[in-house]
C-alpha positions as CSV (number, residue, x, y, z in Angstrom):
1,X,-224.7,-77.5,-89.2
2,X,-225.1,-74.5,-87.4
3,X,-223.7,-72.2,-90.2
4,X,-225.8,-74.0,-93.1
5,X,-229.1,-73.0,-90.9
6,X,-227.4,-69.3,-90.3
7,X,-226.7,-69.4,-94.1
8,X,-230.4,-70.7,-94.8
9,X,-232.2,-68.6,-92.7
10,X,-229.9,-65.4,-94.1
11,X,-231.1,-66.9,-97.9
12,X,-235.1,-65.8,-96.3
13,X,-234.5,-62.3,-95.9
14,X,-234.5,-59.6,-98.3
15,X,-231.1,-58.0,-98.6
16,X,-230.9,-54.5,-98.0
17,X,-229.3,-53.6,-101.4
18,X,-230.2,-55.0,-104.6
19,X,-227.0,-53.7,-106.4
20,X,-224.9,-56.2,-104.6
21,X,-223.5,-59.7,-106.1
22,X,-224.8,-62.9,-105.4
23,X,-225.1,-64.6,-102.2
24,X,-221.8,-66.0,-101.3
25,X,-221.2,-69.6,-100.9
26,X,-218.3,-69.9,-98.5
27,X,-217.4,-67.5,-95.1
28,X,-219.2,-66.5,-91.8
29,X,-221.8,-64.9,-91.4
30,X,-222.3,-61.8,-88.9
31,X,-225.7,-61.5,-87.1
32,X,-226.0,-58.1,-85.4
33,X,-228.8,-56.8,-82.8
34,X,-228.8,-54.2,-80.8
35,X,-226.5,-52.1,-83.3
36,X,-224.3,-52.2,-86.0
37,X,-220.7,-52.9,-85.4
38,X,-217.5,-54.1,-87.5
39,X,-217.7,-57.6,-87.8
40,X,-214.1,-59.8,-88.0
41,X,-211.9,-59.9,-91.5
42,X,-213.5,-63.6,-92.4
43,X,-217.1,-62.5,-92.3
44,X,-219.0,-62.3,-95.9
45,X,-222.1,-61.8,-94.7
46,X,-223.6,-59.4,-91.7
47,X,-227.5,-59.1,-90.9
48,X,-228.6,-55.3,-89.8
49,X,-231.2,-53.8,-88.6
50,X,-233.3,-52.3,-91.4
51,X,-232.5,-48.5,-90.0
52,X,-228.6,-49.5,-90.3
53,X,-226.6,-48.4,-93.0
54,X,-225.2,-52.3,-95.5
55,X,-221.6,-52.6,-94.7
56,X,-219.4,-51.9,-97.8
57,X,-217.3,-55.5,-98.7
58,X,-219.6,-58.1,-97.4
59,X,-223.3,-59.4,-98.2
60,X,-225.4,-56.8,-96.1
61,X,-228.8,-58.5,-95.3
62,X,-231.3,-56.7,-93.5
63,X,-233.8,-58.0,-91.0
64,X,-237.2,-55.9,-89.4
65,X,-238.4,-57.6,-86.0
66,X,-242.3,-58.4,-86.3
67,X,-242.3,-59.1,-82.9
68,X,-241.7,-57.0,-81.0
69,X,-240.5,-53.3,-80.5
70,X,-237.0,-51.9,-80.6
């Protein structure tokens, strides 16, 4: 359950690069705060900070904080 909501709420964002294939439908996903960092071998997709570079081999989403300040 937990990964369907992770994989939902991922399917809201914009992704940082519209070059990239389609979402994928199986794998982890990585969400990163506080910086960028290599995520493990079975991840497909990773969440960034806009300001951080999209990871090359995996579905690079990006995310901006509304909220608050970074």
């Amino acid at each position: 359950m937990k990964a369907l909501l992770a994989a939902a709420l991922l399917l809201l964002l914009a992704g940082c690069d519209t070059a990239q294939a389609a979402f994928p439908t199986s794998g982890r996903a990585d969400y990163q705060l506080g910086g960028a960092w290599q995520p493990p071998g079975d991840v497909t997709i990773v969440a960034r900070d806009r300001t951080d570079p999209p990871l090359s081999g995996v579905y690079s989403v990006c995310y901006i904080n509304g909220f608050q300040t970074q």
